[in-house]
C-alpha positions in Angstrom: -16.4 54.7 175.3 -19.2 55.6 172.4 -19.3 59.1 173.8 -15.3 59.5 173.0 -15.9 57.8 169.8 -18.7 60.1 168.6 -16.1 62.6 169.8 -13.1 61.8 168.1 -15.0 61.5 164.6 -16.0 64.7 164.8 -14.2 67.7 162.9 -11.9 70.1 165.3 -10.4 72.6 164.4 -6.5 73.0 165.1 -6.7 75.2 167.9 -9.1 73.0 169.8 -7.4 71.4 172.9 -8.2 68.8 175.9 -8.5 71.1 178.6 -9.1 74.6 177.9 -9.3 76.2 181.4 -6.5 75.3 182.7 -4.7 79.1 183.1 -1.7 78.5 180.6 -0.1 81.9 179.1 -2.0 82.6 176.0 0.0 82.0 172.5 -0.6 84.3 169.5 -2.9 82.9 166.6 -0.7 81.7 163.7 1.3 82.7 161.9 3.1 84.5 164.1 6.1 86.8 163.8 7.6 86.4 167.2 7.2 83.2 169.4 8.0 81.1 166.2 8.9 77.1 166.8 11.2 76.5 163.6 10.9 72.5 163.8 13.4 70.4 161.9 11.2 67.4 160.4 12.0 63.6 160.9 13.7 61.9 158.3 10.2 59.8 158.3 7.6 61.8 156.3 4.2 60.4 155.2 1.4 59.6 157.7 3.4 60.3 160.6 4.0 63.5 159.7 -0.2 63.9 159.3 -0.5 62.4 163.0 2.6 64.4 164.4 0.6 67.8 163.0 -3.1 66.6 163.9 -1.3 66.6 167.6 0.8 69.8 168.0 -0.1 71.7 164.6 -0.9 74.5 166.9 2.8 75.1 168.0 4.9 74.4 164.6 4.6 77.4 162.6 7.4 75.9 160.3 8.5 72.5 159.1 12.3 72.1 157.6 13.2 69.9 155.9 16.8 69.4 154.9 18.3 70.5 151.3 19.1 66.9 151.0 16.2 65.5 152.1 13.9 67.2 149.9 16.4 66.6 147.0 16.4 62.5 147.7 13.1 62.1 148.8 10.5 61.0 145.7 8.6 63.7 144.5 5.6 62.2 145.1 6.3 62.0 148.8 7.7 65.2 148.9 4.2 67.0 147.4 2.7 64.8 149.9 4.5 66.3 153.0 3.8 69.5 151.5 0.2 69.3 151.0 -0.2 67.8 154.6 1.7 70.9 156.4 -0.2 73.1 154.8 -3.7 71.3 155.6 -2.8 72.2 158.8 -1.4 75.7 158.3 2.4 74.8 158.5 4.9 77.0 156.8 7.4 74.8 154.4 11.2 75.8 154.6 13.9 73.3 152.2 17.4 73.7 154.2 20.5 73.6 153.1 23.0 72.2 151.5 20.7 72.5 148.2 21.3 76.0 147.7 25.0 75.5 147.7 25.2 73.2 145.6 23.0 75.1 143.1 25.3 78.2 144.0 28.0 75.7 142.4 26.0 75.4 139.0 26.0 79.4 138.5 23.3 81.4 138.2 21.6 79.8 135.8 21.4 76.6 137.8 20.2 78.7 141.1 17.0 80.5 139.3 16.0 77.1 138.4 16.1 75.6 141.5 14.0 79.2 143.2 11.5 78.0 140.0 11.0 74.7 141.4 10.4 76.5 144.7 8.2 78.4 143.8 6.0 75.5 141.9 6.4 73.2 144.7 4.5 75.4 147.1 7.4 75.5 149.3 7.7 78.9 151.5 10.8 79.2 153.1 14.4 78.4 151.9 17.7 78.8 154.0 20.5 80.3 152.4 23.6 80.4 154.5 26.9 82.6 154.9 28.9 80.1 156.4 28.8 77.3 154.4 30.1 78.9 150.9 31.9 82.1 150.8 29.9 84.6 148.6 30.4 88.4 148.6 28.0 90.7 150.2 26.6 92.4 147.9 26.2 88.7 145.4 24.2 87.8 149.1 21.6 90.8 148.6 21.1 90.5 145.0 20.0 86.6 145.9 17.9 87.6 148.1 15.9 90.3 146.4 15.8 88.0 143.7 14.9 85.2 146.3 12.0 87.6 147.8 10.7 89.1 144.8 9.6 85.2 143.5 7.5 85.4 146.8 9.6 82.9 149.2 10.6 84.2 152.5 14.5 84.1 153.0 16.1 82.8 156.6 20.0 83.4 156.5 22.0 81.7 158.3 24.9 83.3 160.1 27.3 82.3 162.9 31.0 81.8 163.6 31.8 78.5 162.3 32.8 78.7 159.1 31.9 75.1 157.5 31.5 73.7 160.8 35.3 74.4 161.6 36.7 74.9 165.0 36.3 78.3 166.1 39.1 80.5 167.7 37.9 83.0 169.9 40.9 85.7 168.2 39.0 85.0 164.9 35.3 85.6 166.2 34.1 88.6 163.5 31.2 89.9 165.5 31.4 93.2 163.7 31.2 91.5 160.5 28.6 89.0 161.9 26.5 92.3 162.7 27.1 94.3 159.7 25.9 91.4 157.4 22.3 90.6 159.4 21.7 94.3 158.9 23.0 94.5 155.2 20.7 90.7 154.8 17.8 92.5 156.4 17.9 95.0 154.0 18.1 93.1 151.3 15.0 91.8 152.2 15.7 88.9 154.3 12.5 87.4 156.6 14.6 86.3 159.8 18.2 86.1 160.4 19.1 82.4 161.6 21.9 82.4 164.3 23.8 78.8 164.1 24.8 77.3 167.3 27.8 75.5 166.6 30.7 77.1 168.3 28.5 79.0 170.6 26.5 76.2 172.0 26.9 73.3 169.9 28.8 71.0 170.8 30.6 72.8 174.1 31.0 72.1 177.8 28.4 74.5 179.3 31.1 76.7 181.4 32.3 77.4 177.6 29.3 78.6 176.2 30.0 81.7 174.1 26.6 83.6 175.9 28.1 87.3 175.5 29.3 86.5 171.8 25.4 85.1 171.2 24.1 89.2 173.4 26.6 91.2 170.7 24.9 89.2 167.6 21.5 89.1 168.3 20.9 91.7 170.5 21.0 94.8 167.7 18.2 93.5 166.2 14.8 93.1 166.9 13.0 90.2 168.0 10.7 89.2 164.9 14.4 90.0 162.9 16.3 86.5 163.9 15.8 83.3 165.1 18.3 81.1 167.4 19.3 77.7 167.4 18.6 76.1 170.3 17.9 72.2 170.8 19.4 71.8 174.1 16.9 72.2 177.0 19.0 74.2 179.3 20.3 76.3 176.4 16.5 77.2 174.8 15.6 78.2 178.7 18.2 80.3 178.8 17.3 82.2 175.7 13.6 82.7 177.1 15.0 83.7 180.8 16.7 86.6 178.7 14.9 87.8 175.8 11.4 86.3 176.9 8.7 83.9 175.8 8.6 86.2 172.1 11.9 84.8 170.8 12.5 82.5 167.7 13.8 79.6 167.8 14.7 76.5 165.8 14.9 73.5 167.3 14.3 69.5 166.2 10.7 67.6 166.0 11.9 65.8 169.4 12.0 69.0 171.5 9.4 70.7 170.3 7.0 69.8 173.9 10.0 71.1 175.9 10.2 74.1 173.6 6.6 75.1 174.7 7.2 73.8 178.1 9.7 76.7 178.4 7.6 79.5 176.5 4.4 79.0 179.1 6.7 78.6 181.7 6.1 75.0 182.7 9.6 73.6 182.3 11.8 71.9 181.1 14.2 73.5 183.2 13.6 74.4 187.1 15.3 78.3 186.7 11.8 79.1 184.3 9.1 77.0 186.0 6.3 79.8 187.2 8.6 82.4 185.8 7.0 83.4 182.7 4.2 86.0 182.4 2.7 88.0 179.7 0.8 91.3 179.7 
């Protein structure tokens, strides 16, 4: 016992881990441009968001917080989460629905809020295309407004339009397409593909895979991120576009996200399956 105690109060780095020889694929030094874990925080910050990054700091490249989370939590607990994720070299991203309802105040009211941003420290902020509907060409002059204040820009796209049901006649993957490219442009950092009404919320056999292939599959993998909390549905995306892919996926299932990306689970179809070279 005194020789783990001497041990634990000693100062280790974030990379340091229990058992170093075991012959587990390799992960890239943060940050990172592809293999990204996009984690949604817990709705409890403080110290457990301290001991949740002094375990697994090493696989959370970003922390997201919800638009109206960070906009009800105190600011003093709110500076405190983001002084503990970047302690431990965690990226910052606020989610929506804050930028829509500062996209309701005007203009005015939306370069305030990417001012309070920017003083927070906060790196990341979400702004989506289908929760309001804003023209294409009001969408890139946010976000080279957005980028040239220094904060990275994730856009959501997808095919539900405010969460509605989605029609497989009204699926606009040409449009979908057009606007990640015309985003990307703009200077977006990552195109964020939403998974309601092509995962979400659907009985597997109606899983919308070849609508997800036409989206993403154009762009590049360090372009877009997927959403992707179910197990069987994140080992899919690494069976197909490999252990490099983006996702986003919540605080819970962030072990079975790295499970899948070394190859070690969760599900049986990737288990010994993934290599690098």
């Amino acid at each position: 016992m005194a020789g783990w105690t001497i041990e634990l109060n000693k100062k280790f780095v974030m990379t340091d881990i229990t058992f170093p020889k075991l012959p587990f694929i390799k992960r890239e030094e943060k940050p990172r441009e592809t293999g990204i874990n996009y984690v949604r925080a817990p709705v409890m910050v403080g110290n457990c968001i301290d001991d949740y990054l002094e375990a697994y700091a090493s696989v959370v490249d970003i922390f997201k917080i919800s638009g109206k989370q960070g906009a009800m939590m105190s600011k003093k607990s709110l500076l405190r989460f983001i002084e503990t994720c970047k302690k431990h070299s965690v990226q910052i991203a606020l989610g929506n629905p804050i930028m829509d309802v500062a996209l309701s105040g005007g203009k005015e009211v939306v370069d305030d809020y990417l001012n309070t941003v920017v003083s927070l420290g906060i790196d990341i902020i979400e702004i989506s295309s289908i929760a309001r509907s804003l023209d294409d060409d009001e969408m890139c002059r946010l976000i080279e407004n957005t980028s040239s204040k220094g904060i990275k820009v994730i856009n959501e796209v997808g095919v539900a339009f405010a969460h509605s049901k989605v029609i497989e006649e009204e699926i606009f993957i040409e449009r979908i397409k057009m606007q990640s490219k015309r985003f990307l442009e703009a200077g977006s950092w990552k195109i964020l593909l939403e998974s309601e009404g092509l995962t979400e919320n659907l009985d597997k056999k109606n899983y919308r895979w070849n609508t997800i292939d036409k989206i993403i599959s154009p762009l590049e993998l360090n372009q877009f991120m997927v959403e992707a909390d179910d197990q069987d549905v994140l080992s899919k995306y690494i069976e197909i576009y490999g252990p490099g892919i983006n996702m986003m996926i919540d605080h819970s299932r962030v072990l079975k996200m790295e499970d899948a990306r070394l190859g070690y689970g969760p599900s049986q179809s990737l288990w010994g399956k993934v290599v690098k070279y």
